[in-house]
C-alpha positions, 0 to 999 in steps of 0.5 A: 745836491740842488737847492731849490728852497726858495725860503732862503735868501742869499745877501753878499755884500761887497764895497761896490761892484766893479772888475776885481776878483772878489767882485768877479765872483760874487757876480758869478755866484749871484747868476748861478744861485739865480738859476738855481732858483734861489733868491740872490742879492748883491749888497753894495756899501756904496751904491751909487756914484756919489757914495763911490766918490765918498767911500774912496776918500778914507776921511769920510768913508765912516759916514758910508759905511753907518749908512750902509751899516742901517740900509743893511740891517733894515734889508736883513730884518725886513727879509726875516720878520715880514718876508719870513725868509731865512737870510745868509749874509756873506761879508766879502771885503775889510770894510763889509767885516767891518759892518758886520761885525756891528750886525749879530746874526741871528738877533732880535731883528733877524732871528732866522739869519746868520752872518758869514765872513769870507776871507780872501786876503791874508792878514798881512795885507788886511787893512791894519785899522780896520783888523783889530774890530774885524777881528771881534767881528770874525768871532762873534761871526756864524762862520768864517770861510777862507778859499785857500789853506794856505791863507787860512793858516795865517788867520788861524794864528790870530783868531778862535773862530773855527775856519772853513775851507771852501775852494773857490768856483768860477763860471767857466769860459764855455758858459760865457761863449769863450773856448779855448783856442786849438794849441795847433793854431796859434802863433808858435814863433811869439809867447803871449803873457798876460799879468791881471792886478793892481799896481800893488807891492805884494802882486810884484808886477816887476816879476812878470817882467824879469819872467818876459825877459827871461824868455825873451833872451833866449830869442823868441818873441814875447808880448807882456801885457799888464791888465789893472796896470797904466804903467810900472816904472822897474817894468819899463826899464825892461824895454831895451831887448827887442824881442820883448814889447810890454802893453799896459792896459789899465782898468779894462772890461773884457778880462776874459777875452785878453786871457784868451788871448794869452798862452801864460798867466804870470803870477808870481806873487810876494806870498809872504804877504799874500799867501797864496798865488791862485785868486780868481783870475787864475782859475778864470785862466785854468777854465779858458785852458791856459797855463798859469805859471807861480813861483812855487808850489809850496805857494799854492793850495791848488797844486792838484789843479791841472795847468799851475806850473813853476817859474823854473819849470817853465823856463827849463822845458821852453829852453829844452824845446828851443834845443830840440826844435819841438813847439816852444809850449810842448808840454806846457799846454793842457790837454782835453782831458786836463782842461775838462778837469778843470772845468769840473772842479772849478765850476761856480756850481760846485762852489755854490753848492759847497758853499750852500751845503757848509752853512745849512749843514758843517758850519754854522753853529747857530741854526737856523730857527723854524719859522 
């Protein structure tokens, strides 16, 4: 379905623009409604520098986010009452919840818009002081979407609010001039690994590097490069064996490219905590035609995407190919087929779609009043 309905108005806030998943999809959305001839905004709660510098210091961040809070409501009321326009507001991060659910939509300054959350983390590692409000917020909420079933299972457990499914999408790689390389061309003497996060307990970078040094025992080369991260201390203790070299690149601008780059994506994530082993990054890597490797299926609501592959599996078909002289990713690697499936399904226009046809349609129990 096309949506060309130029009444409506897109808002999806989020605590600032930067390289994290979330970020990474809102940006992809907000081109993709673009040229679907929608009216898009990206609302930040911090703007600019001096309420970044703010909004970081916890002590302070209150006062960012009244401010945020009243710049917010006075878009949202303009857009509605002057501009005659029915507005979907999407809340993104903990501390947009927050804002929101000070905001009731549909209301007296905004009769003909609604208020959506979006939950992209679990609540065990949700912020703890700001989840008992957040919590009211998601009840008086138009809707509540959540990406994965499996984290949607964990916030069932604490709240009413009827929760909607909507897999994420991502702008594949052919829409940003990246392809993936030919599996003929590449080096088949080194593996290349790549782990993209924060330094966070529950992302478990000391996995990626048990994973490197797994393979690498078995005497084959392997690069581990860590994006998001400056250094981990349990992963450099990994350093001894030779064929194993470990790059940290820190906060970097082309994600992307050091995916393609990459043979494996290696997310083996504590998912008691979070979960769910797929985010964004991963299915950036599934559209780039490269294999992202968790600790289980069970683990994932994505299991029928072409590419996720075990840790077990992974190790066992690299050995058996070491044994029979075969090309060490032979059997890993997607074909054409798969990964045109990929880019299929995960493609940010289906998810645009989707997330358009749930709040005119299935989600929304307030609707939208005629103008």
């Amino acid at each position: 379905m096309r949506h060309s309905n130029r009444e409506k108005t897109i808002i999806q806030v989020i605590n600032k623009i930067s390289i994290g998943g979330v970020e990474t999809l809102t940006q992809d959305l907000h081109k993709q409604l673009i040229i679907s001839n929608i009216e898009s905004i990206i609302f930040e709660l911090a703007p600019n520098e001096i309420s970044r510098k703010l909004f970081d210091q916890k002590k302070i961040r209150i006062g960012v986010l009244i401010f945020a809070f009243t710049r917010l409501i006075l878009r949202i009321g303009f857009l509605d009452l002057i501009k005659r326009r029915n507005c979907i507001v999407i809340y993104n991060h903990a501390e947009c919840h927050l804002v929101g659910s000070y905001i009731p939509l549909p209301s007296i300054l905004a009769p003909n818009s609604v208020g959506i959350m979006s939950l992209f983390q679990s609540p065990d590692i949700y912020p703890p002081k700001i989840l008992p409000k957040a919590i009211i917020g998601f009840e008086k909420a138009s809707g509540v979407l959540c990406y994965s079933k499996n984290v949607s299972k964990k916030w069932q457990e604490l709240i009413s609010a009827q929760l909607s499914y909507l897999p994420l999408g991502v702008t594949v790689g052919s829409a940003k001039g990246l392809e993936p390389k030919s599996n003929t061309k590449r080096n088949d003497r080194c593996v290349r690994l790549i782990h993209i996060g924060r330094n966070t307990p529950w992302k478990k970078p000391e996995r990626a590097g048990i994973f490197a040094q797994e393979i690498a025992m078995m005497g084959i080369k392997v690069e581990l490069h860590f994006v998001g991260i400056n250094e981990n201390s349990e992963v450099s203790k990994l350093l001894g064996n030779p064929n194993l070299e470990i790059y940290f690149h820190g906060l970097i601008k082309k994600v992307d490219q050091e995916l393609l780059e990459s043979d494996i994506l290696v997310n083996l994530f504590d998912t008691s905590l979070s979960g769910e082993s797929i985010g964004v990054a991963a299915l950036k890597a599934l559209t780039l035609g490269k294999i992202v490797v968790i600790e289980s299926m069970s683990d994932t609501s994505f299991e029928n995407l072409n590419g996720i592959f075990e840790r077990k599996e992974i190790l066992q078909l690299i050995s058996n190919n070491i044994k029979y002289g075969k090309p060490l990713l032979e059997k890993i690697w997607m074909s054409e087929n798969e990964y045109h499936s990929n880019l299929k399904t995960l493609h940010i226009s289906t998810y645009a779609n989707n997330l358009l046809n749930l709040a005119e349609n299935n989600l929304l129990h307030k609707k939208f009043k005629k103008v």
